[in-house]
TILUM-600232 format. One record per residue (C-alpha): z, x, y; residue number from 1. Coordinates in steps of 0.001 Angstrom, whole numbers, plus 500000, padded with zeros to 6 digits. Each point is the difference from the previous one (the first is absolute). Example, Ala and Ser with C-alpha at 12.3 -4.5 7.8 and 13.67 -1.06 7.14 Angstrom:
BEGIN
site up:507800	east:512300	north:495500	num:1
site up:499340	east:501370	north:503440	num:2
! end
This chain:
BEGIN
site up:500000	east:500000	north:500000	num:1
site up:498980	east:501640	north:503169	num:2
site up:501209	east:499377	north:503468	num:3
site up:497253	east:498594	north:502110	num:4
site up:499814	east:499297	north:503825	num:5
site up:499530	east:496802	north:500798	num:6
site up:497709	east:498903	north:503109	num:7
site up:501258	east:498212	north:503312	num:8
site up:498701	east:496848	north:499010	num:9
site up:500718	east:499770	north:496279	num:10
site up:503611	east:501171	north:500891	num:11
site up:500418	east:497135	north:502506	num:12
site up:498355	east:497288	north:497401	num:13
site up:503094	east:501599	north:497761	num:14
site up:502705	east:499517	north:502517	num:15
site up:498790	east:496071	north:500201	num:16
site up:500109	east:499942	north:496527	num:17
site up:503423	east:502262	north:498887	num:18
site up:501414	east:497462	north:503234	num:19
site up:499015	east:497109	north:498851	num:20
site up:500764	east:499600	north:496479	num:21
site up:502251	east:503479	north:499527	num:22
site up:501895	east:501697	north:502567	num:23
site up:498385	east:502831	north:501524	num:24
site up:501251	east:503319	north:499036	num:25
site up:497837	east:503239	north:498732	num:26
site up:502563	east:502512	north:499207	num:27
site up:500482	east:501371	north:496669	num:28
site up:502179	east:498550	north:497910	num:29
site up:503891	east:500200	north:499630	num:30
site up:501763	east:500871	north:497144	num:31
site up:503334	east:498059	north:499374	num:32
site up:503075	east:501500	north:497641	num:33
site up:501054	east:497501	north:496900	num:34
site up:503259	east:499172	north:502023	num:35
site up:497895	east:498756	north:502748	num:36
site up:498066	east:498022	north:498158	num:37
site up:502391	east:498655	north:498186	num:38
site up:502157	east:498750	north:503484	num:39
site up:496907	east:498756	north:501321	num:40
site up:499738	east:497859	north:496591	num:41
site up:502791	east:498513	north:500056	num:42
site up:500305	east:499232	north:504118	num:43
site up:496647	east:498211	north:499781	num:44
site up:501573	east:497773	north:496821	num:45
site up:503236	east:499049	north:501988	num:46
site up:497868	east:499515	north:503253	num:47
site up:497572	east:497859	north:498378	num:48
site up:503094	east:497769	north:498360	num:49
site up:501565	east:500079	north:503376	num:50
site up:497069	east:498429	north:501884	num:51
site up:497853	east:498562	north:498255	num:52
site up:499911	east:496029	north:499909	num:53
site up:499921	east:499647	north:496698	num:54
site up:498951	east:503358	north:497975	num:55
site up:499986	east:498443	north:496258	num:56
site up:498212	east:496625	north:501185	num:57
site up:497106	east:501195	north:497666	num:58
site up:501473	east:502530	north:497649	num:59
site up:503474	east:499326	north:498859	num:60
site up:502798	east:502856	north:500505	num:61
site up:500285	east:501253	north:496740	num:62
site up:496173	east:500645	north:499632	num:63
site up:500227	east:501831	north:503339	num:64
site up:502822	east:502209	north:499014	num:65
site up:498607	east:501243	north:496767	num:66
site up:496475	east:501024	north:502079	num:67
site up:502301	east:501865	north:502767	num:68
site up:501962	east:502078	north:497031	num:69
site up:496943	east:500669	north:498389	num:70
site up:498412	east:501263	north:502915	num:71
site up:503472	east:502341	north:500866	num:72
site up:499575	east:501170	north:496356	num:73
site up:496201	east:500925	north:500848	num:74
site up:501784	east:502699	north:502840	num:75
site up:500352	east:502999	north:498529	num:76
site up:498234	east:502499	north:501321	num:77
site up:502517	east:502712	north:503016	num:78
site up:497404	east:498895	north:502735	num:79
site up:497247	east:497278	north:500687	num:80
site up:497438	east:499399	north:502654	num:81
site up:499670	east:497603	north:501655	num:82
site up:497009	east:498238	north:498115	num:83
site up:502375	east:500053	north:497006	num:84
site up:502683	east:498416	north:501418	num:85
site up:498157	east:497330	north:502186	num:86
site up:498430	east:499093	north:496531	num:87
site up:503357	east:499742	north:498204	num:88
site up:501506	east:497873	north:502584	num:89
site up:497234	east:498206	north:500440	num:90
site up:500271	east:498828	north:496132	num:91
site up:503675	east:498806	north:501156	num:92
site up:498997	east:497471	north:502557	num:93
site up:497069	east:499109	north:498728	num:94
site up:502086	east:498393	north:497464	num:95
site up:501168	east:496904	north:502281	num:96
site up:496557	east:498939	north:500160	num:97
site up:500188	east:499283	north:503375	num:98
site up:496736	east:500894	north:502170	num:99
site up:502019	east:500674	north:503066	num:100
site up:503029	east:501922	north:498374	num:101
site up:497629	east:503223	north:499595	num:102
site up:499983	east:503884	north:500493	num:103
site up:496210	east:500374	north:501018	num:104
site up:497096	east:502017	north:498906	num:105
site up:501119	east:503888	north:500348	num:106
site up:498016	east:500719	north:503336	num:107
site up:501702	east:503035	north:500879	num:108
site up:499296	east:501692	north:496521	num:109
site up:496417	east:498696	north:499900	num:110
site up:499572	east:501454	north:503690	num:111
site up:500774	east:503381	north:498739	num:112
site up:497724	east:499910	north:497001	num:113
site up:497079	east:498602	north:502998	num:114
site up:500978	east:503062	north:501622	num:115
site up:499404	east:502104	north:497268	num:116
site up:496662	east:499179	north:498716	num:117
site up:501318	east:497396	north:497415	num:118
site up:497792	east:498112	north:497810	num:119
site up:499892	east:496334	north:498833	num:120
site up:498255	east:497746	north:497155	num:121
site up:496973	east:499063	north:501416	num:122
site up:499704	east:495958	north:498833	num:123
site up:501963	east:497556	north:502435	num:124
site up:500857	east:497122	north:497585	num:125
site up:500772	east:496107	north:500315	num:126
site up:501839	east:497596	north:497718	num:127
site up:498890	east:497092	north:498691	num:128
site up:500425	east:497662	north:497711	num:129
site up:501650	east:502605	north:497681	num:130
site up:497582	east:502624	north:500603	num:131
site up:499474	east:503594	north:502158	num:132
site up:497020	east:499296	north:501508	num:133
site up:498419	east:502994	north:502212	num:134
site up:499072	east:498883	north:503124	num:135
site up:499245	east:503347	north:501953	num:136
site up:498445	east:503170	north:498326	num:137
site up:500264	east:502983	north:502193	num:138
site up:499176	east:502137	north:496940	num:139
site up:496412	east:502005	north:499565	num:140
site up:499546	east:497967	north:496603	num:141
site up:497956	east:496982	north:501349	num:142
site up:499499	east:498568	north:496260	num:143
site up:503409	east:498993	north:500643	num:144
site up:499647	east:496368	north:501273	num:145
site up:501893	east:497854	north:502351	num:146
site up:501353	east:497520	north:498423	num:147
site up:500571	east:501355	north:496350	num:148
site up:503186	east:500234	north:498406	num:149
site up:501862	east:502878	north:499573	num:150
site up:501618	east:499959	north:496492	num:151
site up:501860	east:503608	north:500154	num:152
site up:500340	east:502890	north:501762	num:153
site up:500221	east:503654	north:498216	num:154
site up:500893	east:498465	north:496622	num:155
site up:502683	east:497656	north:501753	num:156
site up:499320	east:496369	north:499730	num:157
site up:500163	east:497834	north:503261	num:158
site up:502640	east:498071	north:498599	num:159
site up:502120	east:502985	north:499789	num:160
site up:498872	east:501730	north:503370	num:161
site up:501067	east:497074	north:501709	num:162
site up:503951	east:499604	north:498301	num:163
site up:500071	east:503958	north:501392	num:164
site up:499085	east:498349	north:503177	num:165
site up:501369	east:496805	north:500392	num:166
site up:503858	east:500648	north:500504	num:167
site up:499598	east:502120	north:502769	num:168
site up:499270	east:497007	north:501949	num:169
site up:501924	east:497093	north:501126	num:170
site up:498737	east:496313	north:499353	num:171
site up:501037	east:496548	north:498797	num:172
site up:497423	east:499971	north:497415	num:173
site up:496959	east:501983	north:498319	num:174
site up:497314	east:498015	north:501588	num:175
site up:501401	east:501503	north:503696	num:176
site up:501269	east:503353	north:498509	num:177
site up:496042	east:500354	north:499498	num:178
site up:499168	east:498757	north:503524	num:179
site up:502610	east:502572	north:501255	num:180
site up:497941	east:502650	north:497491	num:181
site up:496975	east:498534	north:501433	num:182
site up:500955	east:500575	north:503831	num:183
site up:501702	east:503459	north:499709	num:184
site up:497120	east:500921	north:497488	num:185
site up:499613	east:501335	north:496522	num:186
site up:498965	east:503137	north:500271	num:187
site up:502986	east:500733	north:502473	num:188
site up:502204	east:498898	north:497448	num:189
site up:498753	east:501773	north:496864	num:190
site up:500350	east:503114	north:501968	num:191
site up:503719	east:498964	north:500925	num:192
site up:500728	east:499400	north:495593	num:193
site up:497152	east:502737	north:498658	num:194
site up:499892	east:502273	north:503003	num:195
site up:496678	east:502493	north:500307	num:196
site up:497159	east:500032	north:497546	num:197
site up:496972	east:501725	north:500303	num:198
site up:497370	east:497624	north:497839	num:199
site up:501165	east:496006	north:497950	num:200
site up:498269	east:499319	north:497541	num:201
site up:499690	east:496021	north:500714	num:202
site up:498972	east:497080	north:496795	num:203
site up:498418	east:497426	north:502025	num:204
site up:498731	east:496323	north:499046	num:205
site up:496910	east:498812	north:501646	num:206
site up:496955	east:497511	north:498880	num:207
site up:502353	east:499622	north:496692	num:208
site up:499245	east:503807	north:498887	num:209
site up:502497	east:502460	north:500114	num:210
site up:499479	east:503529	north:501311	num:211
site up:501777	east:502945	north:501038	num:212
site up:499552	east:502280	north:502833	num:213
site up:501234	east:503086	north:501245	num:214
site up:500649	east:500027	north:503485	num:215
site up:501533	east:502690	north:502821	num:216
site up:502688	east:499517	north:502023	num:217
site up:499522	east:499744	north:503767	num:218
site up:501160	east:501329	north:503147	num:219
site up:502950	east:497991	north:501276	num:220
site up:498877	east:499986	north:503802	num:221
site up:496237	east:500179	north:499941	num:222
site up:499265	east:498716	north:496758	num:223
site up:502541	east:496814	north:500328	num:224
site up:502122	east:499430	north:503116	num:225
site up:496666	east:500699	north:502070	num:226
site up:498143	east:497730	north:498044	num:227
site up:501985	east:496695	north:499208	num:228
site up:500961	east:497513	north:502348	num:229
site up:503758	east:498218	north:499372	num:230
site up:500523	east:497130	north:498809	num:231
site up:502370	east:498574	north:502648	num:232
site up:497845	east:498950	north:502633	num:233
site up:501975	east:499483	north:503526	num:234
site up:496879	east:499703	north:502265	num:235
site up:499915	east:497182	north:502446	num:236
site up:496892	east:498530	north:499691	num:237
site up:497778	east:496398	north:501461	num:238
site up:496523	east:499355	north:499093	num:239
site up:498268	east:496339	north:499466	num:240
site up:497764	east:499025	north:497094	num:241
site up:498565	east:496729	north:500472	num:242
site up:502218	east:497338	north:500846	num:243
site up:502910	east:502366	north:499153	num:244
site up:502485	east:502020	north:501709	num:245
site up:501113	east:502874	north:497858	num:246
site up:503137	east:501716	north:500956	num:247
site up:501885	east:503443	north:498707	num:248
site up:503009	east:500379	north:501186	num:249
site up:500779	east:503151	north:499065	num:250
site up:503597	east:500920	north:498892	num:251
site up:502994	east:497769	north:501968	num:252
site up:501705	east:502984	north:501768	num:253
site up:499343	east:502504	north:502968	num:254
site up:500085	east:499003	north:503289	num:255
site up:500428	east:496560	north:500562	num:256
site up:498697	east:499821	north:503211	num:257
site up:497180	east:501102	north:499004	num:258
site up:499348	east:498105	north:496811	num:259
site up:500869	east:496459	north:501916	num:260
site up:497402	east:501078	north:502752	num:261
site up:497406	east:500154	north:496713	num:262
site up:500951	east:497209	north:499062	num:263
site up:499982	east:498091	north:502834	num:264
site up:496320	east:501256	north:501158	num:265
site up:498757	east:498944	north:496145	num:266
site up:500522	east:496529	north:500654	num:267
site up:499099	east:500033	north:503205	num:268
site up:496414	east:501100	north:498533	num:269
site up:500533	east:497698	north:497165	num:270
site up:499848	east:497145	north:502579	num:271
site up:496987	east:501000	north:501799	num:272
site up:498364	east:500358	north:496371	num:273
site up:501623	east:496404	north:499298	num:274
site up:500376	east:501035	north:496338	num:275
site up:500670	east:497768	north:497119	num:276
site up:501279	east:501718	north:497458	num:277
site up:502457	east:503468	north:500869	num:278
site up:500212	east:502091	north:497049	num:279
site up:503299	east:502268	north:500453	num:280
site up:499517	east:503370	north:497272	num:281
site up:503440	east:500519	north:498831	num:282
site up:498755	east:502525	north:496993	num:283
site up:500990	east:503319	north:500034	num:284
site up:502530	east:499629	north:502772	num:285
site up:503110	east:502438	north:500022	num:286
site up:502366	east:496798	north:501291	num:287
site up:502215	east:500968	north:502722	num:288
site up:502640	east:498104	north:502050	num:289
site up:499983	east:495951	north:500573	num:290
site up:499667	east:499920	north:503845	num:291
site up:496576	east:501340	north:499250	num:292
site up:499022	east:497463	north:497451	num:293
site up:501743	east:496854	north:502157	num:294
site up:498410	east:500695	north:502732	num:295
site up:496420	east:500121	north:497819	num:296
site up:500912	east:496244	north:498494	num:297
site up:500889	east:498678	north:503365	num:298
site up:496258	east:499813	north:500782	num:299
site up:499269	east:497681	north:497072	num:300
site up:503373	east:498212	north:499330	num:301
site up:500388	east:496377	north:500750	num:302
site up:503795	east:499884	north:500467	num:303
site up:502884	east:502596	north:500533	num:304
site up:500935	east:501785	north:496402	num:305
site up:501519	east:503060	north:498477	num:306
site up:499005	east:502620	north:497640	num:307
site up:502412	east:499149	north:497870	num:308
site up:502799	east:497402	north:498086	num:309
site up:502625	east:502232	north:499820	num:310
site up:500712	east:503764	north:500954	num:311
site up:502993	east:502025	north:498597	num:312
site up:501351	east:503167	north:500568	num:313
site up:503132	east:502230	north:498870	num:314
site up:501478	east:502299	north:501333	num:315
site up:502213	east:503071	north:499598	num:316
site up:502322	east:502674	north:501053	num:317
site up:496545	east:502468	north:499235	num:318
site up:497864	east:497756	north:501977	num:319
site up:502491	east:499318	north:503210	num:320
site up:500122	east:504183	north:499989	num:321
site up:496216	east:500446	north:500149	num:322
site up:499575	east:496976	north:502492	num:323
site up:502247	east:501707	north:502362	num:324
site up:498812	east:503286	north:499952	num:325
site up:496125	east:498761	north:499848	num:326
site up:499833	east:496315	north:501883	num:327
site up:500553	east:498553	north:503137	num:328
site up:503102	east:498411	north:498809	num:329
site up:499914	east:497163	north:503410	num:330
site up:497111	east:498686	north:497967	num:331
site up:501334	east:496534	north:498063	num:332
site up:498523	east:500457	north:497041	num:333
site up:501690	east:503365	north:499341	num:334
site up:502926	east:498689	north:501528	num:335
site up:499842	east:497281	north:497142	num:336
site up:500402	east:503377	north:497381	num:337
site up:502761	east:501340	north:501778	num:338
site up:502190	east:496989	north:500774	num:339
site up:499898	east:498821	north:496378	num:340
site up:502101	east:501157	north:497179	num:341
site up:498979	east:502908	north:497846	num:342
site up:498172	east:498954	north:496860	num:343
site up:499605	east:496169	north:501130	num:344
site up:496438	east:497940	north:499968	num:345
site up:499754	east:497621	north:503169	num:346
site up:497301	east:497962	north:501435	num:347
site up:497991	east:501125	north:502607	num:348
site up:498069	east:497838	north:501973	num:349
site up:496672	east:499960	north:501540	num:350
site up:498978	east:497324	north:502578	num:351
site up:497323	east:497946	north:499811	num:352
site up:496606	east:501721	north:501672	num:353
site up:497944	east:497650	north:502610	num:354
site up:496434	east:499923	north:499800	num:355
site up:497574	east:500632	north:502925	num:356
site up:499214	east:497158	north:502178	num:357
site up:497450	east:497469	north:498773	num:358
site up:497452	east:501090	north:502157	num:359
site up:500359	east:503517	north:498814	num:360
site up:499860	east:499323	north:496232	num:361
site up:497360	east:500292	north:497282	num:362
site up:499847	east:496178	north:498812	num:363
site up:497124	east:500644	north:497146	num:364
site up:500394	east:500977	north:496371	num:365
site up:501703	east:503349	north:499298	num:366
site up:499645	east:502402	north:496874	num:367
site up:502307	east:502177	north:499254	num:368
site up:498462	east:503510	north:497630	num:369
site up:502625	east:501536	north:497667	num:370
site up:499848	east:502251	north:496810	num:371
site up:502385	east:502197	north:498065	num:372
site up:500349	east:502595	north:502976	num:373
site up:501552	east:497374	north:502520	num:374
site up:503484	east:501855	north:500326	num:375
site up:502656	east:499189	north:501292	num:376
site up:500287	east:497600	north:503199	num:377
site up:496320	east:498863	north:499203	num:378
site up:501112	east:498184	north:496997	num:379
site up:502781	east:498665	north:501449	num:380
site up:497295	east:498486	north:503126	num:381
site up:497891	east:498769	north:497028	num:382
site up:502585	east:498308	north:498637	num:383
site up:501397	east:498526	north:503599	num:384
site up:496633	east:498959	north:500671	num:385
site up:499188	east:498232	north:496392	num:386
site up:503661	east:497812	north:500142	num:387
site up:499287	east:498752	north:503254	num:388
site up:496520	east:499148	north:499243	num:389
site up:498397	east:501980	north:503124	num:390
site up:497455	east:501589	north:497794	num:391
site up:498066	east:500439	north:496607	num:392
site up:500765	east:503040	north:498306	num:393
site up:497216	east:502044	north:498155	num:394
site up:499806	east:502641	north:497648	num:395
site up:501542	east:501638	north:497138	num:396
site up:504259	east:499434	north:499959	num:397
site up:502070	east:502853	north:501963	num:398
site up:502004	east:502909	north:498035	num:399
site up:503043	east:499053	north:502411	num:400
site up:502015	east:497098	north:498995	num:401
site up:499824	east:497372	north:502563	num:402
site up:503967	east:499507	north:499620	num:403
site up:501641	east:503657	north:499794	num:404
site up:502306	east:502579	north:500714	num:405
site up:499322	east:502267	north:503069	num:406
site up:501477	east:500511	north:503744	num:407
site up:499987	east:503719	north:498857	num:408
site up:502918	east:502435	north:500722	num:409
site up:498277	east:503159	north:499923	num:410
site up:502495	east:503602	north:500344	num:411
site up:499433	east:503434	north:498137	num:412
site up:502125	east:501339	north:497082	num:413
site up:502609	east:502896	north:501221	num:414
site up:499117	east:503266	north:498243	num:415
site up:495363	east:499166	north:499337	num:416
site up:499497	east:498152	north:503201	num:417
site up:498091	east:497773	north:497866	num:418
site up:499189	east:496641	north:501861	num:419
site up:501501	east:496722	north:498265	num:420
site up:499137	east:496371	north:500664	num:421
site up:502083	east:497148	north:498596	num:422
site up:499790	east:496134	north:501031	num:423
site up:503136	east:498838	north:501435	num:424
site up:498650	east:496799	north:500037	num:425
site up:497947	east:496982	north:498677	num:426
site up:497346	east:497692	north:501300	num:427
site up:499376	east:496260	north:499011	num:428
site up:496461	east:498273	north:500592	num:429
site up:499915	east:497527	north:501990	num:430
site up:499830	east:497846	north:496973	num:431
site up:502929	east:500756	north:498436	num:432
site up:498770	east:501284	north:497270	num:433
site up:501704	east:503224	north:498236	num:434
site up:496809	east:500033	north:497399	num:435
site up:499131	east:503420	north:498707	num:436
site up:496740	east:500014	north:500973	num:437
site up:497670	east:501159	north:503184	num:438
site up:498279	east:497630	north:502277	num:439
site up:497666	east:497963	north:497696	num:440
site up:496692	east:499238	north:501699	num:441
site up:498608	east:496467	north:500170	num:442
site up:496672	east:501411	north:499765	num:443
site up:499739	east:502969	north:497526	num:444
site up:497455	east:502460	north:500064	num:445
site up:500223	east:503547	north:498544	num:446
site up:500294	east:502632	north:502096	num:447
site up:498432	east:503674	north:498539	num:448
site up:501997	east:502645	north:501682	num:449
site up:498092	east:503203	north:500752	num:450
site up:496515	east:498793	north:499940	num:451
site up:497794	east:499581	north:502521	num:452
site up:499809	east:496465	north:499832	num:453
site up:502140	east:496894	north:501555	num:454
site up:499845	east:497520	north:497520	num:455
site up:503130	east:498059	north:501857	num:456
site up:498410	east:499613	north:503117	num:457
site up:496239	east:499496	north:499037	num:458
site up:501349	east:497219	north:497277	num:459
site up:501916	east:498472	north:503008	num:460
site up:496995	east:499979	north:501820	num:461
site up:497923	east:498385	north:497385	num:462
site up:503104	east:497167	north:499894	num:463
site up:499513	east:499500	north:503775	num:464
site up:496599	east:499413	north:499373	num:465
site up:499761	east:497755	north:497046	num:466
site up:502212	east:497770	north:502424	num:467
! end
C-alpha cells in the first residue's frame, strides 16, 4: 500500500464525504492498551443502560449480556487500534437493534487508509428481495453486468460475508440493516471486516448462468470516492413536468432561514404555474429536525396538526451532565431533562403547528415519494402526512419505523474518544400506532437503488396520467 497525494479537488470531495457520513479525521491511527479498552467497554454498557429509553425494547437483557461478555472475551490482544476496537464495540450496540442507538461507520480509520493509497472492492451492491445485486461496477472487467447477482466473494458465500457485516451496524431489522449497508456502501464495509486485498475472485449470477471472474481491487479515492455519487441526496430542488410540481426538499436541517425562504419562493412559483398535482421526493433524505419538516406540511395542510401522538423522553444524571456542559440550558426543552428526576420517562409536548394562510396554500393533490433510504425525520413526515390524510404516499416502505426510538444523546467514550449515539426517547405516529413496521405506501412501486433509472417517480407519473 503506497502513500499517494491526493489532488485539491478530490481531497475536498473527501472532506464532504468523511463530514457527512464519518467524522473527518486523516491521522494515523491510535493504538489503545487492553485496560483501555476494556474501561471504555464497560462505560459505553452502563451509559447506554443509563440513557437509553428503553435499551432491551427489541433484544431482551439476557441476550444482550451474553453478546457484551463474548465480545470482552474476544479482547485479548496488549494493544488495539482503533479499527479493532470501533468494530468490537460496535458488535455491542448493535445488539439493541435500535437504528439510532449506533457507533457509526469508522471515518477516522477509513480516512487514514484514503490517505495512504488504500484500496477497495470494486462492485457497489444493492439488496433486494434476498439478493446482492451489483448496481455499480467501477472494475476494468466489463463482462461483469449490472444487475447480476453476486453469489460469493473469494470462496466466501454472500450469506456469510454479510453476518461478518451485519452486526457492526445498528437497525431494528434486516431489511434496514441492508438500507444502512446500502447508504454507507459495501465496498466500504468489506474493507472495514476483510481489510486490503489486492484481486476477489467474485461467483456471479446473471441471465441464469453462473460465472466467475477475477477482478482487481481499486483505488479508494480515484477509483471510488471520485466516482460514486451518495446515496443521501440533500439538494433542494423545483422543476415542473406537466401539470406537476415536483419538489426535493433536501435534508430538514441547516439554516432555517434559509430553507423557509426556499420554501416559501417554491410555492410562490407553484402558484404562478397553478399546478395540480405537487409531488414532494422524500427518498433518500437524511431526516433532520421537525421545525424543518412542519414548516414544509404547513403549505399543504388543511388544519393545524403535529408530527406526532405522543413524544417521550428520559432522562438522567449522565444526560443532565452533558446538557450542562454542551446546551443552552435557558432552552425549555433541556430544561425539561434537567428539572426531572434521574432515570424517569415524562411527556413532552409539542403544540399544534398552523398552516399558511388559505391564500398561500397548495389546495391540489399532493404525492408524497418515499423508499427504504427515507431516514429518520422523513419517515416520521411520511407518516404525519399519511394519518392526516394531506397526501398519497408512493413508493417502496421506509427502513425507519414510522413509530421509534430516537431524540439521540450523542457523547464520546472516556479513554477511545469514540462517538456514541443512544435514543433517549420515543416517537408515536400520529396514528397511534406502535406497529413494527415503516411507512407503508398506498401506492407501491419498487424502487431500484443504484441504477440509473427512477422507476418511483416515472410510475407516479404514468398514475397521474392514466387519471
Amino acid at each position: 500500500m503506497k502513500a499517494i497525494f491526493i489532488s485539491y479537488t478530490s481531497y475536498h470531495k473527501l472532506l464532504f464525504v468523511f463530514g457527512l457520513f464519518f467524522g473527518l479525521n486523516l491521522q494515523a491511527q491510535e493504538l489503545f492498551s487492553r485496560s483501555d479498552v476494556l474501561e471504555d467497554l464497560a462505560f459505553l454498557k452502563e451509559s447506554l443502560e443509563e440513557t437509553h429509553y428503553n435499551l432491551y425494547a427489541y433484544t431482551p437483557k439476557q441476550e444482550f449480556d451474553e453478546n457484551y461478555n463474548q465480545v470482552k472475551n474476544e479482547i485479548r490482544k496488549d494493544s488495539l487500534s482503533l479499527l479493532e476496537v470501533t468494530s468490537l464495540f460496535q458488535k455491542v450496540i448493535s445488539k439493541a437493534k435500535n437504528g439510532h442507538t449506533e457507533i457509526g461507520f469508522p471515518g477516522k480509520s477509513y480516512g487514514a487508509y484514503a490517505n495512504a493509497g488504500g484500496t477497495l472492492f470494486p462492485l457497489e451492491i444493492a439488496f433486494e428481495d434476498g439478493k446482492s445485486l451489483i448496481r455499480k461496477n467501477w472494475s476494468n472487467n466489463d463482462a461483469i453486468k449490472v444487475g447480476a447477482e453476486i453469489l460469493s466473494i473469494n470462496s466466501v458465500s454472500m450469506t456469510e460475508v454479510l453476518s461478518e457485516i451485519h452486526p457492526l451496524i445498528s437497525a431494528e431489522r434486516l431489511y434496514f440493516k441492508n438500507a444502512k449497508l446500502e447508504l454507507y456502501s459495501f465496498p466500504r464495509y468489506y474493507w472495514q471486516v476483510y481489510g486490503e486485498q489486492e484481486r476477489f475472485e467474485v461467483v456471479i449470477r446473471s441471465d441464469g448462468a453462473i460465472k466467475s471472474y477475477m477482478v482487481d481491487a481499486v483505488e479508494l479515492i480515484e477509483g471510488y470516492e471520485m466516482k460514486r455519487t451518495e446515496l443521501i441526496n440533500s439538494e433542494r430542488k423545483l422543476e415542473f413536468i406537466g401539470a406537476s410540481a415536483y419538489l426535493n426538499p433536501g435534508g430538514f436541517g441547516g439554516d432555517e432561514a434559509k430553507y423557509q425562504k426556499f420554501i416559501d419562493s417554491t410555492f410562490i412559483k407553484i402558484k404562478e404555474r397553478k399546478s395540480t398535482n405537487l409531488i414532494v421526493d422524500l427518498r433518500n433524505n437524511p431526516g433532520g429536525d421537525d421545525s424543518f419538516s412542519n414548516y414544509l406540511v404547513s403549505y399543504f395542510a388543511d388544519k393545524p396538526f403535529k408530527w406526532n401522538s405522543s413524544f417521550k423522553l428520559k432522562t438522567s444524571a449522565f444526560l443532565k451532565e452533558h446538557t450542562q456542559k454542551n446546551y443552552d440550558t435557558t432552552n425549555v426543552y433541556w430544561q425539561s431533562a434537567l428539572n426531572h428526576k434521574n432515570g424517569e420517562v415524562y411527556e413532552y409536548e409539542f403544540g399544534k403547528y398552523a398552516p399558511q394562510p388559505k391564500t398561500q396554500r397548495f389546495s391540489g393533490k399532493v404525492y408524497v415519494l418515499v423508499n427504504r433510504q427515507s431516514h429518520s425525520q422523513s419517515t416520521v413526515t411520511a407518516a404525519q402526512i399519511q394519518d392526516y390524510s394531506f397526501g398519497t404516499i408512493v413508493g417502496e416502505e421506509t427502513g425507519e419505523y414510522a413509530s421509534l426510538y430516537a431524540s439521540i444523546f450523542q457523547y464520546k467514550l472516556p479513554k477511545t474518544q469514540i462517538s456514541v449515539h443512544v435514543s433517549k426517547g420515543k416517537m408515536v405516529r400520529v396514528n397511534g400506532s406502535t406497529k413494527e413496521e415503516g411507512v407503508i405506501p398506498d401506492i407501491y412501486i419498487k424502487d431500484h437503488l443504484l441504477d440509473e433509472k427512477d422507476e418511483i417517480l416515472q410510475g407516479l407519473l404514468q398514475v397521474i396520467t392514466k387519471k
